[in-house]
ZAVEXTI-284285 format. One line per 10 residues: number of its first residue (from 1); for each residue x, y, z of N, C-alpha, C. Coordinates in pm, 1 decimal. Each point is the difference from the previous one (the first is absolute). Example, Ala and Ser with C-alpha at 12.3 -4.5 7.8 and 13.67 -1.06 7.14 Angstrom:
BEGIN
1	1319.0/-569.0/780.0/-89.0/119.0/0.0/90.0/120.0/0.0  -35.0/105.0/-72.0/82.0/119.0/6.0/-77.0/109.0/73.0
! end
This chain:
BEGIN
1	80.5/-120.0/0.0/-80.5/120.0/0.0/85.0/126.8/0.0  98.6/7.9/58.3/63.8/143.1/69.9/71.0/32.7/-184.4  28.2/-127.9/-57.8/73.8/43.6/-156.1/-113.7/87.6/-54.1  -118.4/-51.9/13.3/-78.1/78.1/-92.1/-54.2/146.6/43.8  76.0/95.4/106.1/-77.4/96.1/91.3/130.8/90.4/-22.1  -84.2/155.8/-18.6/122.2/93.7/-26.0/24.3/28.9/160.6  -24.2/-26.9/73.2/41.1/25.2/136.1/5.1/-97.2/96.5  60.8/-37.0/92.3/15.8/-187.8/50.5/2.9/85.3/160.2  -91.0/-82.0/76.6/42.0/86.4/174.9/35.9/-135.0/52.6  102.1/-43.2/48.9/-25.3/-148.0/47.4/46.9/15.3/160.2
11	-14.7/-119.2/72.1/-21.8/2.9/147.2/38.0/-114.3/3.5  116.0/-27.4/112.1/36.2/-149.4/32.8/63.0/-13.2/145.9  -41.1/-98.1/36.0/15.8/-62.6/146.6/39.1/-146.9/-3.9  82.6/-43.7/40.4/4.4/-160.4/30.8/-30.3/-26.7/132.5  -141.4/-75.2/-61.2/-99.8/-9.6/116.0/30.9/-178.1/57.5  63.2/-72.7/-45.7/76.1/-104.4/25.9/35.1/-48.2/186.6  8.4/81.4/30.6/52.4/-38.5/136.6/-68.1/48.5/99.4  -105.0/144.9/-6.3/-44.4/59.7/120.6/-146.0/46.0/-49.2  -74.0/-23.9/51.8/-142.2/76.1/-20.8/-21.3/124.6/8.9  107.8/73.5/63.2/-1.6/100.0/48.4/74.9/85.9/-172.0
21	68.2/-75.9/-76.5/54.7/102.8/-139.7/-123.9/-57.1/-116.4  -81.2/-71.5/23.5/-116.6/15.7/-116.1/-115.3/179.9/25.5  45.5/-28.8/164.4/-110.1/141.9/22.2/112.1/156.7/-47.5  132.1/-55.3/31.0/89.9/152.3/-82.3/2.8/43.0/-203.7  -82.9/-159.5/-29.4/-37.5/4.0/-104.0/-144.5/80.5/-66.9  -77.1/-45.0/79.6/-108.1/71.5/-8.9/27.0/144.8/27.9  32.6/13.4/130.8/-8.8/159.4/-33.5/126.3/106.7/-58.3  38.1/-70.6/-79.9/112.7/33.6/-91.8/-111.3/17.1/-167.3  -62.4/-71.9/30.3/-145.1/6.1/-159.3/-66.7/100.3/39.6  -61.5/-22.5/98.3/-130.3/102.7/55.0/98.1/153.9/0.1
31	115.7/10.5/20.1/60.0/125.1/-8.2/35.1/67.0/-128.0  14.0/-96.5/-120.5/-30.3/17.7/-132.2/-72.2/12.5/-50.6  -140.7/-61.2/55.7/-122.7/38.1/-55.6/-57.7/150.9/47.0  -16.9/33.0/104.3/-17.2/113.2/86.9/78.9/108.7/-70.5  176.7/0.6/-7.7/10.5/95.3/-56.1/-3.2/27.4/-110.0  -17.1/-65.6/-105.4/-69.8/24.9/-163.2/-165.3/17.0/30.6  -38.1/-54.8/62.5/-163.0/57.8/20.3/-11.7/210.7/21.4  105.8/5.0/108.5/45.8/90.9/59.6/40.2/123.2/-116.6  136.0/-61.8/-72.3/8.3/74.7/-68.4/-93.2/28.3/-147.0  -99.4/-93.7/-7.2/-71.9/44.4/-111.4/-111.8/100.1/42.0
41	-23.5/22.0/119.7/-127.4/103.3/10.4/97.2/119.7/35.9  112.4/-6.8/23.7/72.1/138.0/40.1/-32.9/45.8/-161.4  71.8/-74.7/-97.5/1.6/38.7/-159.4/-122.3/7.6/-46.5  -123.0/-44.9/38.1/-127.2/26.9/-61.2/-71.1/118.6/73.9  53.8/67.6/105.0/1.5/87.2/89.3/-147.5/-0.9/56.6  -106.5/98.6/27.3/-149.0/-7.7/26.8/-89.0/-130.1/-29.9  22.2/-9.2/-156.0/-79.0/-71.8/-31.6/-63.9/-121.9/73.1  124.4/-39.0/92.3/45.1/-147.5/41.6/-70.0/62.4/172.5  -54.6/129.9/39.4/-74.8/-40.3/139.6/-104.5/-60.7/4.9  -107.1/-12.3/-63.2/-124.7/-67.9/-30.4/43.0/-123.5/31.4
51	90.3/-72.2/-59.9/33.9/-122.5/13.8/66.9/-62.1/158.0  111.1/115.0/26.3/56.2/-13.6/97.2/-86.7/-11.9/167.5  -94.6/56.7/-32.4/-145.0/39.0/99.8/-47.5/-93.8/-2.0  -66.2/-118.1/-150.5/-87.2/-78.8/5.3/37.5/-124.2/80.6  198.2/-11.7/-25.1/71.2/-120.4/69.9/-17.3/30.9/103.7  26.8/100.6/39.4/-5.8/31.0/172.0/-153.0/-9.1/70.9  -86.7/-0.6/-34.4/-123.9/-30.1/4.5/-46.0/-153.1/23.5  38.7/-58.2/-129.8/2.7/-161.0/2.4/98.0/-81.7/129.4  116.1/73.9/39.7/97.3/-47.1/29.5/-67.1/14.3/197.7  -89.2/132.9/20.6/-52.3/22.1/120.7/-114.6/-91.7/19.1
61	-100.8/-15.9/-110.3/-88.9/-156.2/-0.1/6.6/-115.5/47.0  125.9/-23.1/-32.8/40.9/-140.5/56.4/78.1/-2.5/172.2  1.4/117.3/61.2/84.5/-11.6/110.5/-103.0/-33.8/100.3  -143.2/69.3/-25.1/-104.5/-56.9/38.4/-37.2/-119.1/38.9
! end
């Protein structure tokens, strides 16, 4: 997959020995995802509060 992508983010842990480096894996992704999420509403500037409101909305639903 990553051959065919003009941009490759990759994340690696050898999760082999401790349970504890599959979870430095995860949030090694979730920190890649977040900040490209991040930086695409900085670059879409306004447009992107409507949206940013609706997650935060959905996201207060469930704490319920």
């Amino acid at each position: 997959m990553a051959m065919h992508s003009d941009i490759t983010f990759i994340s690696s842990s050898d999760e082999a020995n401790y349970r504890s480096e599959g979870m430095y894996s995860l949030i090694a992704q979730m920190t890649i995802i977040d900040t490209l999420f991040m930086m695409s509403t900085v670059r879409m500037g306004p447009d992107t509060e409507e949206t940013i409101l609706n997650v935060q909305g959905i996201i207060e639903s469930t704490r319920n």
